[in-house]
C-alpha positions as CSV (number, residue, x, y, z in Angstrom):
1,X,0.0,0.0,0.0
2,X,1.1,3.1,-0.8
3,X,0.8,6.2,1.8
4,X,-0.2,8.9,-0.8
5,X,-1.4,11.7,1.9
6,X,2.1,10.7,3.9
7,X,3.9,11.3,0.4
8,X,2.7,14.1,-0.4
9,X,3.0,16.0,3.0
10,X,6.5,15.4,3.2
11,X,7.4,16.4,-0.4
12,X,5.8,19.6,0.4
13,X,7.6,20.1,3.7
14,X,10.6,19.3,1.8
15,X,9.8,22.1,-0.7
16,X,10.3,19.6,-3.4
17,X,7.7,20.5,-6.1
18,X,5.5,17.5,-7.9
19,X,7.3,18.4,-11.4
20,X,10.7,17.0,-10.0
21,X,9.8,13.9,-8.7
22,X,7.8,13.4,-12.3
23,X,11.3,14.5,-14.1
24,X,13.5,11.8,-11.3
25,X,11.5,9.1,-12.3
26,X,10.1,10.2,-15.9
27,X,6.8,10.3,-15.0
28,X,3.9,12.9,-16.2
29,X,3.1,15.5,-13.7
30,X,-0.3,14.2,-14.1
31,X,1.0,10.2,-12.8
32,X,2.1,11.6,-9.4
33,X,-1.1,13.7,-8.6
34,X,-3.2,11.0,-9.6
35,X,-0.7,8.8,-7.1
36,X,-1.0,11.7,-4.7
37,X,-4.6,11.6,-4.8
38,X,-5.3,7.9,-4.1
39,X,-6.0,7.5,-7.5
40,X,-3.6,5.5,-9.0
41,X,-0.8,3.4,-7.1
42,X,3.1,3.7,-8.0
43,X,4.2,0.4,-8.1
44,X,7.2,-1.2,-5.7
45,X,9.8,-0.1,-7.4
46,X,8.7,3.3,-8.2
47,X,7.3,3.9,-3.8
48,X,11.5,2.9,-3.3
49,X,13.0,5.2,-5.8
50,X,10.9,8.1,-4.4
51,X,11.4,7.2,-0.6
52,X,15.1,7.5,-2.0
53,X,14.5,10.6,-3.6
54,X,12.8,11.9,-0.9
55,X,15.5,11.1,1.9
56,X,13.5,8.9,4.0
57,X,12.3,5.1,4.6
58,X,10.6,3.3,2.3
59,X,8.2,2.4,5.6
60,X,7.3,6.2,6.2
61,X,5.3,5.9,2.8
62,X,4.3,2.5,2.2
63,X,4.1,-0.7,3.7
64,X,7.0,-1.8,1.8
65,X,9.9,-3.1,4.3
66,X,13.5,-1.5,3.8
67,X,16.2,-4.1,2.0
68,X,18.3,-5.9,4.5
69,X,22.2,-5.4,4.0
70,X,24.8,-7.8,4.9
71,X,27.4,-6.2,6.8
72,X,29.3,-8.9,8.2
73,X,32.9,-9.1,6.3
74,X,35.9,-7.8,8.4
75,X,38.2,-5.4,6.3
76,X,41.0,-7.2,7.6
77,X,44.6,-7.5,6.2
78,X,45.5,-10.9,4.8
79,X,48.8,-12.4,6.2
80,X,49.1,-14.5,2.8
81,X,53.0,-14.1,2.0
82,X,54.0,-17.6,3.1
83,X,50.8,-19.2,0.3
84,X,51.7,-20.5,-2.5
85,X,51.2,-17.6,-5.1
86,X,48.8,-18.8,-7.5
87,X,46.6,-19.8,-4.1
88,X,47.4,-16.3,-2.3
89,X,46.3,-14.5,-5.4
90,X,42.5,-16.1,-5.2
91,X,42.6,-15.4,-2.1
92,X,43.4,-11.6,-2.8
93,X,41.2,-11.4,-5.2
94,X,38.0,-13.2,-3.0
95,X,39.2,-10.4,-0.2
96,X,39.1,-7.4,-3.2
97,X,35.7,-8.6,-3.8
98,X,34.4,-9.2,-0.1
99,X,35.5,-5.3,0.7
100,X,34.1,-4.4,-2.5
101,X,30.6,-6.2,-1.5
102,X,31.0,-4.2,2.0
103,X,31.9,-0.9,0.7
104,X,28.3,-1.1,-1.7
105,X,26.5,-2.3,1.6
106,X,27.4,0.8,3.1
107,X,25.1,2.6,0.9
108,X,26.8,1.9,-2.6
109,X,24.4,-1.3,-3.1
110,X,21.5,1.0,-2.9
111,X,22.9,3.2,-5.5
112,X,23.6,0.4,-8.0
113,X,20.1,-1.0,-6.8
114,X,18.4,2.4,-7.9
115,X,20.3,2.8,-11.2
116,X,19.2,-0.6,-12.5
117,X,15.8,-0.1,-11.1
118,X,15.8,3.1,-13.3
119,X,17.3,1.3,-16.2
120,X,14.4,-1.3,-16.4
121,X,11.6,1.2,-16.2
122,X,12.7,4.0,-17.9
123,X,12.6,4.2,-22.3
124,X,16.3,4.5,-22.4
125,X,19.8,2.5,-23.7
126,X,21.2,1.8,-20.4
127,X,23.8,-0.1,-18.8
128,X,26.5,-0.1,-16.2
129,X,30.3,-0.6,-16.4
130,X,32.9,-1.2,-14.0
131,X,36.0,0.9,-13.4
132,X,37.7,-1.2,-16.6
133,X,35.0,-0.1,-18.6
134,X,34.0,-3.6,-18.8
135,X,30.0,-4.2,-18.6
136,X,28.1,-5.2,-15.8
137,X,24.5,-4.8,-16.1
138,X,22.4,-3.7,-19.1
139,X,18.8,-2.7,-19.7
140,X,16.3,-4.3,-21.8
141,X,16.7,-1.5,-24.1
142,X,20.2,-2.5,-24.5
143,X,19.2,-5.4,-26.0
144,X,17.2,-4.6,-28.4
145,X,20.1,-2.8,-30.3
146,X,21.3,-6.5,-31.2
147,X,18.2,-7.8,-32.3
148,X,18.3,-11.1,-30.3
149,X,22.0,-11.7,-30.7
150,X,22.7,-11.2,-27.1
151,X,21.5,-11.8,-23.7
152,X,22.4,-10.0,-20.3
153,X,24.6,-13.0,-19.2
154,X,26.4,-12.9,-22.4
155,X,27.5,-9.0,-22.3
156,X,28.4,-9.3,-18.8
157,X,32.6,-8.6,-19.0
158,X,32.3,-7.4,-22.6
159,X,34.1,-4.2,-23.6
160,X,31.9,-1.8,-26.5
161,X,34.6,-2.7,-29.1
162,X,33.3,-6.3,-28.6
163,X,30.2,-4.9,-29.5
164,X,30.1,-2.0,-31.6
165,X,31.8,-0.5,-34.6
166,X,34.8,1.3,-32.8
167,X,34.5,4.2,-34.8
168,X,30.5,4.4,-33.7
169,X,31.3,4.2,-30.5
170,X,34.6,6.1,-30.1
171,X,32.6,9.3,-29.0
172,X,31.2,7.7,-26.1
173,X,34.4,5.8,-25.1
174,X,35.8,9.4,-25.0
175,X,33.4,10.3,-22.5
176,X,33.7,7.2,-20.4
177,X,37.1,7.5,-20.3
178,X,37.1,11.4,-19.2
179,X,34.2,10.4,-16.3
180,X,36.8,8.0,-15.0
181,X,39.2,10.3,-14.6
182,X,37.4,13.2,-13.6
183,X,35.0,11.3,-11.8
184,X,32.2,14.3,-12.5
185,X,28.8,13.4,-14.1
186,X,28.4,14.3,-17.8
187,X,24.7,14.7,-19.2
188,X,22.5,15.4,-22.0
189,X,25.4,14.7,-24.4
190,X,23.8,14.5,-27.7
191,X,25.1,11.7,-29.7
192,X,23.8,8.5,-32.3
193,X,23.0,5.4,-30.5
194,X,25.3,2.8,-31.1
195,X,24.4,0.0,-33.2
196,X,21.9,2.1,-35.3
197,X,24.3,3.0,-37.7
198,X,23.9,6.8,-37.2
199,X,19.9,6.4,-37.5
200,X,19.0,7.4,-34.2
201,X,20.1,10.2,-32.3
202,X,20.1,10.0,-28.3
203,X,21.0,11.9,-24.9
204,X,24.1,10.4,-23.4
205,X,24.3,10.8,-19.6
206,X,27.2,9.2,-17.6
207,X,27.2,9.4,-13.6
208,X,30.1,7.9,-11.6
209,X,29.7,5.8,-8.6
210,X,32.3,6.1,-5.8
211,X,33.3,4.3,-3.2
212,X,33.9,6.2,0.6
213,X,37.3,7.0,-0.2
214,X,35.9,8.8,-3.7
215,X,37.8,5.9,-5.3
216,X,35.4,4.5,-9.1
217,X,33.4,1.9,-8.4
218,X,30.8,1.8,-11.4
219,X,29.7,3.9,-14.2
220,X,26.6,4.2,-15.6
221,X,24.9,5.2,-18.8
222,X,21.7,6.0,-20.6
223,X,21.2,7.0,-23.8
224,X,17.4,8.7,-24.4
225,X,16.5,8.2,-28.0
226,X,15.1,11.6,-29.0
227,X,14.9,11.1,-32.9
228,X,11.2,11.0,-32.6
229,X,11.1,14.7,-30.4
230,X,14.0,16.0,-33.0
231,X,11.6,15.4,-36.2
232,X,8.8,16.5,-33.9
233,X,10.2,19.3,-33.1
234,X,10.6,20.3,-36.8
235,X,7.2,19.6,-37.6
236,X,6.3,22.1,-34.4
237,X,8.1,24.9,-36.1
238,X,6.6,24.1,-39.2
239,X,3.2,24.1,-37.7
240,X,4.0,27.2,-34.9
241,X,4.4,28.6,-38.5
242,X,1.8,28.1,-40.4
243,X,-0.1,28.6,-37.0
244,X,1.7,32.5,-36.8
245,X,0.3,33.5,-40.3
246,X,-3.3,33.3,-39.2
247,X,-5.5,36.0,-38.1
248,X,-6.7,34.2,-35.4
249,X,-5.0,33.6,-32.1
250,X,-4.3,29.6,-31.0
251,X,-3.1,29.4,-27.4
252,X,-2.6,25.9,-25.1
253,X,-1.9,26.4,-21.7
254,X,-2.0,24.3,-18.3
255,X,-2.6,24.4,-14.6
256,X,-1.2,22.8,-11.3
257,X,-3.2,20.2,-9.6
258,X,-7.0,21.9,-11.6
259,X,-5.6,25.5,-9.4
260,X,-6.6,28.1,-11.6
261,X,-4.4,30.4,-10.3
262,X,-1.4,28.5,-11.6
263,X,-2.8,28.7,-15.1
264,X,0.2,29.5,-17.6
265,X,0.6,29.6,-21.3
266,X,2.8,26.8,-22.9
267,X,2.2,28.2,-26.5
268,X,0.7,31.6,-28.1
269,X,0.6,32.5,-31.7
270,X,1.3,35.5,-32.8
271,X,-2.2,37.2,-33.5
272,X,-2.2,38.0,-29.9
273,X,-0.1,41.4,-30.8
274,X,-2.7,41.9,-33.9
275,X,-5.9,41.2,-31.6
276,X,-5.3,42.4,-27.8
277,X,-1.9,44.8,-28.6
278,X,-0.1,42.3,-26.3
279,X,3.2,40.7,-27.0
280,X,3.6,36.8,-26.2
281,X,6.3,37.6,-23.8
282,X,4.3,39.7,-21.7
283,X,1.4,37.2,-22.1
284,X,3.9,34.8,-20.9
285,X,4.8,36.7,-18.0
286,X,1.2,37.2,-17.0
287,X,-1.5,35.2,-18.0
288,X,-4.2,37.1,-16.8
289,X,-2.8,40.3,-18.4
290,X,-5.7,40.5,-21.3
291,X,-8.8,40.4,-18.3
292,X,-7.1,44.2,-18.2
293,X,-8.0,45.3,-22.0
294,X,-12.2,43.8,-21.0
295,X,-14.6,46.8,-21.0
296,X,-16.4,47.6,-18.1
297,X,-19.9,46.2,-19.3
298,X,-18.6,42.9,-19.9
299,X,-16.9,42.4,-16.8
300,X,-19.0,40.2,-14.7
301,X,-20.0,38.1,-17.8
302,X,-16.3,37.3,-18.4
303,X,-15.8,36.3,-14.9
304,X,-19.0,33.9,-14.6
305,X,-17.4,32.4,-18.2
306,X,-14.2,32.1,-16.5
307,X,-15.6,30.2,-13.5
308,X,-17.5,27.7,-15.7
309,X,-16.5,24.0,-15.4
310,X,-18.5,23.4,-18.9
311,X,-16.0,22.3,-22.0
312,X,-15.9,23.8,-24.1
313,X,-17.2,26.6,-23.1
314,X,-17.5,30.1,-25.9
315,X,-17.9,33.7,-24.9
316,X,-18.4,36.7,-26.9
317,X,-17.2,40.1,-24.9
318,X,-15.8,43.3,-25.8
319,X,-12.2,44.8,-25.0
320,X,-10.4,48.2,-24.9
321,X,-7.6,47.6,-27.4
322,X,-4.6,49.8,-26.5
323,X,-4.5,51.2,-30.3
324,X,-8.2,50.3,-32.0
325,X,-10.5,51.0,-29.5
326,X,-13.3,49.2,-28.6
327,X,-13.3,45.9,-30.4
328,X,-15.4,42.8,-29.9
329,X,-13.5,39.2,-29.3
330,X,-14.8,35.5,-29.5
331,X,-13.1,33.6,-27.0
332,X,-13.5,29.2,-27.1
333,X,-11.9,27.3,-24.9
334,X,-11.5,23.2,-24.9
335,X,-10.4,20.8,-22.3
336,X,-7.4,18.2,-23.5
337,X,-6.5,16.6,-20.5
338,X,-7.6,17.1,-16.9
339,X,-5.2,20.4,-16.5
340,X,-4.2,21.1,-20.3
341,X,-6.4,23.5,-22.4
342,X,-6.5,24.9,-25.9
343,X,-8.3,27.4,-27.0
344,X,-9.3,30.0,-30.1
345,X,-9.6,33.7,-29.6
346,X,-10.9,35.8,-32.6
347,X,-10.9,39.4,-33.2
348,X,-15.2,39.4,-34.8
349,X,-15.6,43.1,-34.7
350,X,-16.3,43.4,-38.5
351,X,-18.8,40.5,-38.1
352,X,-20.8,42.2,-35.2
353,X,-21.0,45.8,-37.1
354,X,-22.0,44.1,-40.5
355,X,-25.1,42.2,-38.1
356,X,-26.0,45.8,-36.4
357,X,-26.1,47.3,-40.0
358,X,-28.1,44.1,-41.3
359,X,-30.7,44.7,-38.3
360,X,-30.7,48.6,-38.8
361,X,-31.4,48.2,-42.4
362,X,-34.2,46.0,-41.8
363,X,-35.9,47.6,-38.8
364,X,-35.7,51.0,-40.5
């Protein structure tokens, strides 16, 4: 069970806002209110990454119980110089491994435990490698760049030229090699995925894992494929436009957890200048800036249209435009999602003064 009221009073007393625990575990905004709210429930993994996240047991919100830890392996120096050599050396080795094993049960084994946790539920390449650059772990993802070829098991002590086209992957072995000796994180390196032969294009990030005594434990990588976005992102501007060009303005926009005081614009077209005499930026700034261009008879029916919970939901109204004068506006305004509108604001004033001629024509 998950404690969602517990959650989310402690993630406010910790000032930490719902948008970066979405962004931690790539997650919609809209997930964790509806896990906030009782709605929905995170699943296991996802409670433990954000009791991590937050600082605090995985028992303060959930019934989940915290791992257990085996800390029982003595640090000890080996008197091993009268063995025979090729015995000592296991030994050694065994002993590098057991204080290795300790020194992740201090709190490294968590870390690892987290990453790989993150690997397997997030849509990224990911995988981890040891201080030889030599792979440990790898995400389902991974896999898939092979086609079959491989299994987990199978890439475990494999180096990337075992894997990939050297030349391919040179530009992340670069980075690899500069997190091990800087031992400083490296993110949102954009780069082609290996093994796509320069198809797909991806976000390399790199974070180091260090022991107590700051020496390299583990790396880990993951690679976000953002081809898709990229081409989206060209078909936006293309759009955004075509969009700019009209007479009409097109604005989306969203709120916080339905508050309609946290209303902001994500995206205005330009007609705004053209219809209300205000810029985007400004618009941007303050989304509540055009209520200050309504005239004074149209007030109150403006703020009754504003408070309606009806989508979509049209209004016809008049404004005091800073250069034209009185001017009358159609306003529409639709629902996408439970926080995300869009809406269409015209400038109808020709419209309304060709009716009032119609109507004086034919009453006179």
């Amino acid at each position: 069970m998950f404690y969602c009221r517990a959650f989310k009073k402690i993630r406010k007393e910790k000032k930490i806002a719902a948008a970066e625990v979405a962004k931690y575990l790539n997650k919609t905004r809209e997930t964790i209110s509806s896990w906030e709210r009782g709605i929905y429930r995170p699943c296991d993994a996802d409670i433990r990454i954000m009791a991590q996240f937050l600082n605090v047991s995985v028992d303060v919100i959930s019934d989940l119980q915290e791992r257990q830890t085996n800390d029982n392996y003595e640090n000890s120096d080996l008197d091993i110089k009268d063995l025979d050599p090729n015995i000592a050396q296991k030994i050694k080795a065994l002993h590098d491994y057991c204080s290795e094993l300790q020194a992740t049960n201090t709190g490294l084994m968590t870390e690892i435990y987290r990453f790989r946790l993150l690997m397997q539920n997030l849509p990224f390449v990911g995988y981890i490698k040891d201080h030889k650059l030599k792979y440990t772990n790898v995400n389902e993802n991974f896999l898939n760049l092979f086609g079959g070829r491989y299994n987990k098991e199978s890439i475990a002590g494999k180096s990337s030229s075992d894997l990939f086209d050297f030349k391919e992957y040179f530009p992340i072995l670069e980075l690899e090699h500069k997190v091990l000796q800087t031992k400083q994180r490296i993110s949102n390196y954009q780069t082609y995925i290996p093994g796509t032969c320069k198809k797909r294009i991806g976000l390399l990030t790199i974070t180091p894992i260090l022991k107590e005594d700051k020496t390299l434990l583990r790396i880990v990588g993951t690679i976000e494929d953002i081809t898709n976005y990229c081409a989206d992102g060209e078909r936006r501007k293309d759009l955004e436009e075509v969009i700019n060009k009209l007479h009409t303005i097109l604005w989306i926009g969203e709120t916080a957890d339905n508050d309609e005081d946290s209303f902001k614009y994500t995206f205005i077209s330009d007609a705004i200048l053209e219809i209300y005499g205000i810029t985007r930026h400004d618009a941007f700034k303050d989304s509540k800036l055009w209520l200050k261009l309504v005239h004074h008879d149209d007030i109150e029916i403006v703020q009754s249209w504003m408070g309606s919970k009806e989508f979509p939901k049209k209004i016809k109204f008049k404004i005091n435009h800073p250069e034209k004068g009185v001017r009358w506006i159609s306003s529409e305004v639709f629902k996408m999602r439970e926080n995300k509108f869009y809406g269409v604001i015209a400038d109808i004033t020709k419209e309304i003064e060709k009716a009032s001629e119609r109507y004086n024509i034919e009453n006179s």
